[in-house]
mmCIF file of the C-alpha atoms, coordinates in Angstrom:
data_MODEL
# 
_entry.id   MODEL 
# 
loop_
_atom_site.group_PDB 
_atom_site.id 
_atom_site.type_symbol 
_atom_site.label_atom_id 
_atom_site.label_alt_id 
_atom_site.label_comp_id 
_atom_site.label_asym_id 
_atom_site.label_entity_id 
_atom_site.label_seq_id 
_atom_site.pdbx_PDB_ins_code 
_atom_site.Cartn_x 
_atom_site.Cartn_y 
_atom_site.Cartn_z 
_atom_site.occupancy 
_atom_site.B_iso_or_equiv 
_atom_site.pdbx_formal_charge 
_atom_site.auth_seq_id 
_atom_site.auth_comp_id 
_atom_site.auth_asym_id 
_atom_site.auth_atom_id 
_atom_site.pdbx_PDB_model_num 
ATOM 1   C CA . UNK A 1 1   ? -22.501 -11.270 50.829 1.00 0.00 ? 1   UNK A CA 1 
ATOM 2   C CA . UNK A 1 2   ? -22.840 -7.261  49.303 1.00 0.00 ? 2   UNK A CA 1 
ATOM 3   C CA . UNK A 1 3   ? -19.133 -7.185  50.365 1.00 0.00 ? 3   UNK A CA 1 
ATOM 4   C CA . UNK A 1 4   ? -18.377 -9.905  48.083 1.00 0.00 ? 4   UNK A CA 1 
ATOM 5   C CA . UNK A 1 5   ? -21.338 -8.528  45.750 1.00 0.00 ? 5   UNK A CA 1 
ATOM 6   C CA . UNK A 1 6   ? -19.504 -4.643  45.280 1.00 0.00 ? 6   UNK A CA 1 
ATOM 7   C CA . UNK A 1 7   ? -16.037 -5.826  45.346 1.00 0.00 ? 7   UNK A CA 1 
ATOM 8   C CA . UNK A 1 8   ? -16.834 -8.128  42.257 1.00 0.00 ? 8   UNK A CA 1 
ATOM 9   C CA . UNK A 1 9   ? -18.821 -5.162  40.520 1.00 0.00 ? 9   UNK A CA 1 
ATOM 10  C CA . UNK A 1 10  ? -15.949 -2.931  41.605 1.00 0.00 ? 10  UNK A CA 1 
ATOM 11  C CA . UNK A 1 11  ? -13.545 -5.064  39.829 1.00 0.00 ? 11  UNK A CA 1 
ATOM 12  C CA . UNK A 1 12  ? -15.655 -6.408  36.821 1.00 0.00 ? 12  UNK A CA 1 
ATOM 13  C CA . UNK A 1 13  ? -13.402 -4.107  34.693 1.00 0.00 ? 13  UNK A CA 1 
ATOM 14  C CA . UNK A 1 14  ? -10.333 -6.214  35.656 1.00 0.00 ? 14  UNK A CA 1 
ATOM 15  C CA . UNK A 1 15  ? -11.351 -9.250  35.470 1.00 0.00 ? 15  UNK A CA 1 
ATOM 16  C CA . UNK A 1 16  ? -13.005 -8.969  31.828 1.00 0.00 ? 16  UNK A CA 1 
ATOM 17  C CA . UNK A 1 17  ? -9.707  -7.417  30.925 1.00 0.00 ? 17  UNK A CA 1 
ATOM 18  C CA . UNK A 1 18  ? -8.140  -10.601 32.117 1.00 0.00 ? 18  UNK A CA 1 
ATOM 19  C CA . UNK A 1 19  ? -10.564 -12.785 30.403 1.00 0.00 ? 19  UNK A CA 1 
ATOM 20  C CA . UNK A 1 20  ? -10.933 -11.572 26.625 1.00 0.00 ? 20  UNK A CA 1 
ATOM 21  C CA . UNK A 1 21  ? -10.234 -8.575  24.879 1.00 0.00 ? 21  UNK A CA 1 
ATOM 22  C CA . UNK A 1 22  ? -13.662 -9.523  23.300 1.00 0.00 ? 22  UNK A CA 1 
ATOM 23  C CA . UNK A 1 23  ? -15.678 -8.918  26.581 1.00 0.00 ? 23  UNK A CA 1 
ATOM 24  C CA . UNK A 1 24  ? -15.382 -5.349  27.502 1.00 0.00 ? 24  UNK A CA 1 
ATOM 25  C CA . UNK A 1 25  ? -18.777 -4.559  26.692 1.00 0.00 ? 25  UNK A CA 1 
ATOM 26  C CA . UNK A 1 26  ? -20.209 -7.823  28.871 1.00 0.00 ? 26  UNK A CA 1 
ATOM 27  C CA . UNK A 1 27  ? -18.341 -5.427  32.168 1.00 0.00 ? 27  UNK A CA 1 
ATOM 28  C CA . UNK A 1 28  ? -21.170 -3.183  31.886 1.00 0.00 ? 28  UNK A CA 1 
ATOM 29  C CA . UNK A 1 29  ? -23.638 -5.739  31.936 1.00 0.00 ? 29  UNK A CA 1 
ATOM 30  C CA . UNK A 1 30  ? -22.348 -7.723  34.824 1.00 0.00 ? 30  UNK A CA 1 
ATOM 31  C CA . UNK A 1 31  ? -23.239 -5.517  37.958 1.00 0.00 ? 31  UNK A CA 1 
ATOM 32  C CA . UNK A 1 32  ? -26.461 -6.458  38.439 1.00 0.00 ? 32  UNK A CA 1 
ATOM 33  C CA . UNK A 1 33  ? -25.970 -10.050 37.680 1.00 0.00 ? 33  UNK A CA 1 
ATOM 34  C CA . UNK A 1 34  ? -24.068 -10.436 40.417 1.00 0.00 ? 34  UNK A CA 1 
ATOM 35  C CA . UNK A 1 35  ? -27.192 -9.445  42.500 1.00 0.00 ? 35  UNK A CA 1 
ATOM 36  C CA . UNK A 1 36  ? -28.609 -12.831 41.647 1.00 0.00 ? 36  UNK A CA 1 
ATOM 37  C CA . UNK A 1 37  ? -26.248 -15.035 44.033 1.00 0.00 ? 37  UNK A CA 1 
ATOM 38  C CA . UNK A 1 38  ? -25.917 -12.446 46.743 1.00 0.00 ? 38  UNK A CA 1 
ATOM 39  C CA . UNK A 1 39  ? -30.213 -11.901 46.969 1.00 0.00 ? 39  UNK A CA 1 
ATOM 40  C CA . UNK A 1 40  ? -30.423 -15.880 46.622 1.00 0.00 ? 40  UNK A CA 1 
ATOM 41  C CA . UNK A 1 41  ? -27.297 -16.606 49.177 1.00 0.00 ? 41  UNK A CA 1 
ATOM 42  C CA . UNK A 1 42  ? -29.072 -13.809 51.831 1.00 0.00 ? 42  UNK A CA 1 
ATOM 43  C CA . UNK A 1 43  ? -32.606 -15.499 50.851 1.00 0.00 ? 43  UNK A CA 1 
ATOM 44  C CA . UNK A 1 44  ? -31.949 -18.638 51.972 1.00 0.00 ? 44  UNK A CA 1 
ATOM 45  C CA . UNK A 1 45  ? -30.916 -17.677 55.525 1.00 0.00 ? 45  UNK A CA 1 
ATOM 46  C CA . UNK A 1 46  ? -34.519 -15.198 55.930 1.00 0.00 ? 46  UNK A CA 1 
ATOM 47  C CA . UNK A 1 47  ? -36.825 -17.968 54.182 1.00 0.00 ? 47  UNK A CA 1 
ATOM 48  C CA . UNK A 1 48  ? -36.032 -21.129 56.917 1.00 0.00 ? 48  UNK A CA 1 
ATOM 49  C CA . UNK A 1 49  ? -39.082 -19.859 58.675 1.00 0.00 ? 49  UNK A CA 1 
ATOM 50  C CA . UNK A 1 50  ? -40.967 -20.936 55.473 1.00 0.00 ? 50  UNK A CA 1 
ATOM 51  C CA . UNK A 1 51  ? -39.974 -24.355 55.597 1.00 0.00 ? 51  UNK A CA 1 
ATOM 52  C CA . UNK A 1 52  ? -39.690 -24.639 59.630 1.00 0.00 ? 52  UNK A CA 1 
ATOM 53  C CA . UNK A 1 53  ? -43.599 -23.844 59.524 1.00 0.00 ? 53  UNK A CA 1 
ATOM 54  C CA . UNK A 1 54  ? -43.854 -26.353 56.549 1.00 0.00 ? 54  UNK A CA 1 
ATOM 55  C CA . UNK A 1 55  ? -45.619 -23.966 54.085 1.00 0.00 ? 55  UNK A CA 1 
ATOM 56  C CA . UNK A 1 56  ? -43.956 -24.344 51.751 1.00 0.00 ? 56  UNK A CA 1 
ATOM 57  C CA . UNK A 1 57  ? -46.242 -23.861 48.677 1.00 0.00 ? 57  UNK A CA 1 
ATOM 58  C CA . UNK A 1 58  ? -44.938 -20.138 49.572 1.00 0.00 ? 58  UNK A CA 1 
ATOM 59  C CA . UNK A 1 59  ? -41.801 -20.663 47.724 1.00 0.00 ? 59  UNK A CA 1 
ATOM 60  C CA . UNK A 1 60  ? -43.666 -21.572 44.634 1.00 0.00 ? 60  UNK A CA 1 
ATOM 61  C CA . UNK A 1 61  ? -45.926 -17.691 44.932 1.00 0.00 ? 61  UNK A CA 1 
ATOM 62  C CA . UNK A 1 62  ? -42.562 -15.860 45.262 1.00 0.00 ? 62  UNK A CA 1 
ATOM 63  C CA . UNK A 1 63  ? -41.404 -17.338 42.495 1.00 0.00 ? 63  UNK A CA 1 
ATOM 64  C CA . UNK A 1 64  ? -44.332 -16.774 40.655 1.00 0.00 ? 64  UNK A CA 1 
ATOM 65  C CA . UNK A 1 65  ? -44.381 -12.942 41.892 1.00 0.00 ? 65  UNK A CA 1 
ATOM 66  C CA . UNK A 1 66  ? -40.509 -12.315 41.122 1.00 0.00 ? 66  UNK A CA 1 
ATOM 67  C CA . UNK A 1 67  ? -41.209 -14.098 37.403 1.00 0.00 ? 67  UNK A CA 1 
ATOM 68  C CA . UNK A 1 68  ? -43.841 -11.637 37.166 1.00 0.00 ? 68  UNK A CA 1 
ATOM 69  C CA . UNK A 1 69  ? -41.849 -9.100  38.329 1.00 0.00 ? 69  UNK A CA 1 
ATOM 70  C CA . UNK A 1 70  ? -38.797 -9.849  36.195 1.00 0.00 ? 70  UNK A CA 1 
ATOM 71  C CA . UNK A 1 71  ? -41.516 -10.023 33.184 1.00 0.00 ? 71  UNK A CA 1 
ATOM 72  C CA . UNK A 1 72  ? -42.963 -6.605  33.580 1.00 0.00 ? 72  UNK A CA 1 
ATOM 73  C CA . UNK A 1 73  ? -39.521 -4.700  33.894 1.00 0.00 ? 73  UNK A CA 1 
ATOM 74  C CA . UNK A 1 74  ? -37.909 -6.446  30.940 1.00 0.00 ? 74  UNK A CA 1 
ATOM 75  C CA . UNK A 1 75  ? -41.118 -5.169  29.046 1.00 0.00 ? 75  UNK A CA 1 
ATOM 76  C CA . UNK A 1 76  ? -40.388 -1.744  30.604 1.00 0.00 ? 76  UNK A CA 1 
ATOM 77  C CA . UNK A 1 77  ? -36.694 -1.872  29.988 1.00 0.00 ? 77  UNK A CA 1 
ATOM 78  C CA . UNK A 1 78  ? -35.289 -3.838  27.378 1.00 0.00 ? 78  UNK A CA 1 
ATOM 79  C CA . UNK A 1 79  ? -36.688 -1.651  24.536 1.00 0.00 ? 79  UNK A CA 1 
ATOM 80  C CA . UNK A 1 80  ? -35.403 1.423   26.339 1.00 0.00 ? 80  UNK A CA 1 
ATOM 81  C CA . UNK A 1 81  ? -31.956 0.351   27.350 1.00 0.00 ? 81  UNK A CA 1 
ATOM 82  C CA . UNK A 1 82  ? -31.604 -2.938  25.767 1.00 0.00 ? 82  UNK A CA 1 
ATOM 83  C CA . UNK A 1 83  ? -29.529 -5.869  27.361 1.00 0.00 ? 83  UNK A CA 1 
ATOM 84  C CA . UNK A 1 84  ? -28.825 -3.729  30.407 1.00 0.00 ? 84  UNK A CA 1 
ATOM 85  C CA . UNK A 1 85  ? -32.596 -3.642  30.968 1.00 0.00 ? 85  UNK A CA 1 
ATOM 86  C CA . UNK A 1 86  ? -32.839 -7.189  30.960 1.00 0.00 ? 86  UNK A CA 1 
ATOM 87  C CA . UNK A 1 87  ? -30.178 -7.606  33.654 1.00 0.00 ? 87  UNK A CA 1 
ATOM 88  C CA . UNK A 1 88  ? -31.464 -4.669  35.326 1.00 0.00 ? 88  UNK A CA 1 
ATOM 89  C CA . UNK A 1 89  ? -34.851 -6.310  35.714 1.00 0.00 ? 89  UNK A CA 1 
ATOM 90  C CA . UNK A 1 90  ? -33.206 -9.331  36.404 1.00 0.00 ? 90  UNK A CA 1 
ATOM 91  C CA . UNK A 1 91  ? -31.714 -8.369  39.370 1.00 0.00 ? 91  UNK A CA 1 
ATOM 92  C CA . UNK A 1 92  ? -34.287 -6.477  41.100 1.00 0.00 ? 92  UNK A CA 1 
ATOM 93  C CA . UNK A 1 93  ? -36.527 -9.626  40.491 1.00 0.00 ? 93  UNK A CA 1 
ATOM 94  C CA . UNK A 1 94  ? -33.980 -11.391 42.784 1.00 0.00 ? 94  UNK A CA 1 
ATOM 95  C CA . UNK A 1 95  ? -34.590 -8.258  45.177 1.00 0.00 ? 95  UNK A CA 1 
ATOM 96  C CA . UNK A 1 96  ? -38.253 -8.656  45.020 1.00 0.00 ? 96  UNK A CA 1 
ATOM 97  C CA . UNK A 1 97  ? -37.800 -12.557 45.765 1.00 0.00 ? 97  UNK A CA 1 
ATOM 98  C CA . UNK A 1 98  ? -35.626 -12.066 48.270 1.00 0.00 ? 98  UNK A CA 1 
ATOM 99  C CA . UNK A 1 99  ? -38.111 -9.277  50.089 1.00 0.00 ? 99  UNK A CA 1 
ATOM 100 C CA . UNK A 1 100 ? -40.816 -11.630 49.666 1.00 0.00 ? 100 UNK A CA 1 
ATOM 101 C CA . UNK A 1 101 ? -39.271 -14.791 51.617 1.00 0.00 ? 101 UNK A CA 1 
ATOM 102 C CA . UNK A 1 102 ? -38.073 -12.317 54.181 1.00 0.00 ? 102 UNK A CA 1 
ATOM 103 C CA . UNK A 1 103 ? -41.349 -10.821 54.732 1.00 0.00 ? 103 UNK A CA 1 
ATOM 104 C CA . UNK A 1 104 ? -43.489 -14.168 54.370 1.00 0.00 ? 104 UNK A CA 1 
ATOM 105 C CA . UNK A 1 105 ? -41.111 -16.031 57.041 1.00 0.00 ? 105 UNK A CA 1 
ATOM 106 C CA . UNK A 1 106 ? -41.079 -13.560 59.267 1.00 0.00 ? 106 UNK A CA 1 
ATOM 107 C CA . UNK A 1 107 ? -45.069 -13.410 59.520 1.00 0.00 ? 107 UNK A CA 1 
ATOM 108 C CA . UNK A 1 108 ? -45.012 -17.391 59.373 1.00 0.00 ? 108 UNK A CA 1 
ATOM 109 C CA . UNK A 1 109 ? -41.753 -17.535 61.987 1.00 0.00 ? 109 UNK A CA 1 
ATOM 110 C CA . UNK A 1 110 ? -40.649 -14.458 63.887 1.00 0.00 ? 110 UNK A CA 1 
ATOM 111 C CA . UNK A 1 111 ? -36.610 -14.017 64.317 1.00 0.00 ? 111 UNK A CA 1 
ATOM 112 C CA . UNK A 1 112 ? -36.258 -10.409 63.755 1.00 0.00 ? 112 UNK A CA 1 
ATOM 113 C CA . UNK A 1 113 ? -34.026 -9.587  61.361 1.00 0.00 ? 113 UNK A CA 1 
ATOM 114 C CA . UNK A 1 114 ? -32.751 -6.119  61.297 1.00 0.00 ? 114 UNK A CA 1 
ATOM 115 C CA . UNK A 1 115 ? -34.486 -5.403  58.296 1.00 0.00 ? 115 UNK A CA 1 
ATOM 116 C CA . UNK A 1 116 ? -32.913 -1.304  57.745 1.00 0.00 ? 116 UNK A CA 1 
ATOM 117 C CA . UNK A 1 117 ? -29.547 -2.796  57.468 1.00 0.00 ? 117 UNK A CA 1 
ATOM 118 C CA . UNK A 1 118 ? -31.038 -5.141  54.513 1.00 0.00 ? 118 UNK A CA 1 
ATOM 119 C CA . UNK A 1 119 ? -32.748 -2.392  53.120 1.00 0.00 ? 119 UNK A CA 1 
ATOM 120 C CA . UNK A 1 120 ? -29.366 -0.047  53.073 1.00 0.00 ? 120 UNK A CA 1 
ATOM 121 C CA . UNK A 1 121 ? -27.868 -2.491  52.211 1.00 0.00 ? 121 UNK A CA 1 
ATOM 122 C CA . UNK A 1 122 ? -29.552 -3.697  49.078 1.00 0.00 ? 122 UNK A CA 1 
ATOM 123 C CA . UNK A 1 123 ? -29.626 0.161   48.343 1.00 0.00 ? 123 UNK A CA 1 
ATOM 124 C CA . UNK A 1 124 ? -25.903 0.659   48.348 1.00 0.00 ? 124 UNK A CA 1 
ATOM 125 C CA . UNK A 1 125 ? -25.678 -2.647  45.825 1.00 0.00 ? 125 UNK A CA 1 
ATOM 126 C CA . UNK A 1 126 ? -27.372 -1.828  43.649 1.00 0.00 ? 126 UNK A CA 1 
ATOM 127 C CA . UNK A 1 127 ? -26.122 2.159   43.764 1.00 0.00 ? 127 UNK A CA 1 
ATOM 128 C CA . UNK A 1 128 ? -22.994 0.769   42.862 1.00 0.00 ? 128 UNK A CA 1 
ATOM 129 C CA . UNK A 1 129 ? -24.146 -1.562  40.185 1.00 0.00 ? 129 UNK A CA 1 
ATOM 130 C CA . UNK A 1 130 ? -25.914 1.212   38.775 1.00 0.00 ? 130 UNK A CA 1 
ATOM 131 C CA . UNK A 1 131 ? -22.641 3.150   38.291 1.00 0.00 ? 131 UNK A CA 1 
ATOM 132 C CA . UNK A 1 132 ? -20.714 -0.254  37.197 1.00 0.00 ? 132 UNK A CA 1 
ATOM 133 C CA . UNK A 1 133 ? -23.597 -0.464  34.653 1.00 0.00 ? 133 UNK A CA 1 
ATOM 134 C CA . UNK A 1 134 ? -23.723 3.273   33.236 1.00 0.00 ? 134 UNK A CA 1 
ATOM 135 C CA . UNK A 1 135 ? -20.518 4.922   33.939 1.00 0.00 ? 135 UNK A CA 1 
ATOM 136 C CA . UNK A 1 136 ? -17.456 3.785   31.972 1.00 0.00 ? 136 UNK A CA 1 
ATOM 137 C CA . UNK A 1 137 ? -14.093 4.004   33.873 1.00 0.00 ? 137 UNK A CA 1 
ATOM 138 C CA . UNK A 1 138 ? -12.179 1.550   35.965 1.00 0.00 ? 138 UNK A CA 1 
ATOM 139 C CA . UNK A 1 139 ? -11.543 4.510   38.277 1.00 0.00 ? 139 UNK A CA 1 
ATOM 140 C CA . UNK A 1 140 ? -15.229 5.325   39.231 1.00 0.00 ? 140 UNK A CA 1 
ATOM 141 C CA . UNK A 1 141 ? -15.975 1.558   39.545 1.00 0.00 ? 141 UNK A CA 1 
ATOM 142 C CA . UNK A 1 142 ? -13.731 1.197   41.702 1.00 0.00 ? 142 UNK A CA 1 
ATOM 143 C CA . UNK A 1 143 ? -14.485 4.135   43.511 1.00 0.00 ? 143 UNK A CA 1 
ATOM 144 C CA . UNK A 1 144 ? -17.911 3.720   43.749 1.00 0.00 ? 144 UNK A CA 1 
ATOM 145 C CA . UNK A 1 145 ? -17.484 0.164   45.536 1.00 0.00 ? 145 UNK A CA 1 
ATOM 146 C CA . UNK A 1 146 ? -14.938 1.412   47.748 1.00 0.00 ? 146 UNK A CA 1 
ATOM 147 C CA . UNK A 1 147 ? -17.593 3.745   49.171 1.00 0.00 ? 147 UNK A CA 1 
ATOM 148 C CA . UNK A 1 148 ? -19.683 1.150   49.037 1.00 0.00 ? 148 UNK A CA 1 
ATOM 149 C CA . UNK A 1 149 ? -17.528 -1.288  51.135 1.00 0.00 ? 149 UNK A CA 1 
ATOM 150 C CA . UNK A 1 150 ? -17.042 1.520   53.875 1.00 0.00 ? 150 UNK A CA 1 
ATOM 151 C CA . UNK A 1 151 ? -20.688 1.796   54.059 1.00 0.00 ? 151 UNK A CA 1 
ATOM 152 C CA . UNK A 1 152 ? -21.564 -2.111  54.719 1.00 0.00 ? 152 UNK A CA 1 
ATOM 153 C CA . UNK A 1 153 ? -18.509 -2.252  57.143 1.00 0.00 ? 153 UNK A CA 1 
ATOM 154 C CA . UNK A 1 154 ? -20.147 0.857   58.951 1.00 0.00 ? 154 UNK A CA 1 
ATOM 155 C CA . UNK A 1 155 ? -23.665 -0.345  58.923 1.00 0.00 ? 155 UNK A CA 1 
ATOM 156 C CA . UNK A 1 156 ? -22.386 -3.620  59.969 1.00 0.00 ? 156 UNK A CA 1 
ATOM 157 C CA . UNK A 1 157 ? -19.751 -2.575  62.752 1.00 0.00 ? 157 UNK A CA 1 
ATOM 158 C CA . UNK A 1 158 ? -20.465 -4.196  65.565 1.00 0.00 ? 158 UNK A CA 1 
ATOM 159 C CA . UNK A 1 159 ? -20.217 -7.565  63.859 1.00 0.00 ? 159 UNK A CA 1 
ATOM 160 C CA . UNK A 1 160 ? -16.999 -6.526  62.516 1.00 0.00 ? 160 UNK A CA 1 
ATOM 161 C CA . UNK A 1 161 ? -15.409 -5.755  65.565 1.00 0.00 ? 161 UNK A CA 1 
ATOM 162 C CA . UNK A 1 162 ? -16.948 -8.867  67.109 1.00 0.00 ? 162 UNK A CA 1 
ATOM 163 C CA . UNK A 1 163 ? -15.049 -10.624 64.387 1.00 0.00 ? 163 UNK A CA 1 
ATOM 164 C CA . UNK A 1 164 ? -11.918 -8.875  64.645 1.00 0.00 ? 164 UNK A CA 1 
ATOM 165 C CA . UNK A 1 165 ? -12.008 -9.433  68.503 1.00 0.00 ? 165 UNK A CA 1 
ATOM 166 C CA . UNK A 1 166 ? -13.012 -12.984 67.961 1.00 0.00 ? 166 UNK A CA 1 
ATOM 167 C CA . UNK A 1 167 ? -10.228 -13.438 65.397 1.00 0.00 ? 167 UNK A CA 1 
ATOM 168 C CA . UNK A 1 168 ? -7.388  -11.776 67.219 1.00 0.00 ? 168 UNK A CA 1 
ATOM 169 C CA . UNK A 1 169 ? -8.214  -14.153 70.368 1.00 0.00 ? 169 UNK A CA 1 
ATOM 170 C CA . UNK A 1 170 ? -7.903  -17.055 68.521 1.00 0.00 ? 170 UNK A CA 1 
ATOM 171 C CA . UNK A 1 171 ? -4.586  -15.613 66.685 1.00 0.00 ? 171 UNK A CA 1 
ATOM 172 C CA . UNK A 1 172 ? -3.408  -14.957 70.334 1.00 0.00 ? 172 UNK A CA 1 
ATOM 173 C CA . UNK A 1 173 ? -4.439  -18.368 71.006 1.00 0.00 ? 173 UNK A CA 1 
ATOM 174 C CA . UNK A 1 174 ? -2.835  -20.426 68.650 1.00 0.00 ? 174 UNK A CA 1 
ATOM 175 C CA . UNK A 1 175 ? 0.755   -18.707 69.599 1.00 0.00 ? 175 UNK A CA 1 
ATOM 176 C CA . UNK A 1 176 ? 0.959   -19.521 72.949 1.00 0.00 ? 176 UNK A CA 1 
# 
């Protein structure tokens, strides 16, 4: 999911450009929207222990803590920096829910999740949708996520050579 996440921001110049002439400001707003499906998509894997324990009235005090959340940084933001405050506090809302229904199902269901590589990797998002956000250029967007992409597939290694191994078996496979 944050490869999918920074290779959208890293390309949210190109694909406004392809939409409308009308949009290019929206480009600069888009980066951390896009941290609302990729927190929610990685949320619902970490909250199962929620609903496994059937306590579910949990759900309902995250949401009420990431509203709350979302309420007190668009009153910190929005009059500072406008529409990208809003999104800004949008998306780290969707961090704070996310954090939440990790942390709640893992004290309700233990699995273990290698919670550093979340952490980095929620980091490195939203490092690179702060630069899609404030720095104009197609060149440093682009950039940025690239950096960003190397970093995941570093942090994540193992499970991308297990995939590459897994993959080139089953190409193997399927010629003979």
């Amino acid at each position: 999911m944050y490869l999918f996440g920074i290779i959208l921001i890293g390309l949210k110049d190109i694909t406004f450009l392809l939409s409308s002439k009308n949009c290019g400001d929206a480009a600069y707003i888009a980066p951390f929207l896009i941290l609302m499906p990729v927190m929610y998509s990685i949320s619902e894997v970490t909250v199962v222990g929620i609903n496994f324990k059937k306590k579910t009235y949990w759900h309902m005090v995250i949401t009420v803590v990431s509203a709350l959340a979302n309420y007190i940084g668009n009153t910190l933001l929005v009059p500072i920096l406008g529409g990208k405050g809003a999104v800004i506090s949008t998306g780290l809302s969707y961090i704070v829910f996310f954090a939440m229904g990790a942390i709640i199902s893992e004290k309700l269901y233990p699995v273990k999740y290698d919670i550093s590589k979340i952490v980095v990797g929620n980091i490195v998002m939203v490092a690179v949708a702060l630069i899609g956000t404030f720095i104009r250029g197609m060149t440093v967007s682009i950039l940025s996520a690239a950096v960003g992409i190397l970093v995941i597939l570093w942090l994540h290694k193992s499970e991308v050579k297990s995939l590459f191994s897994t993959f080139k078996t089953e190409f193997l496979a399927s010629k003979n």
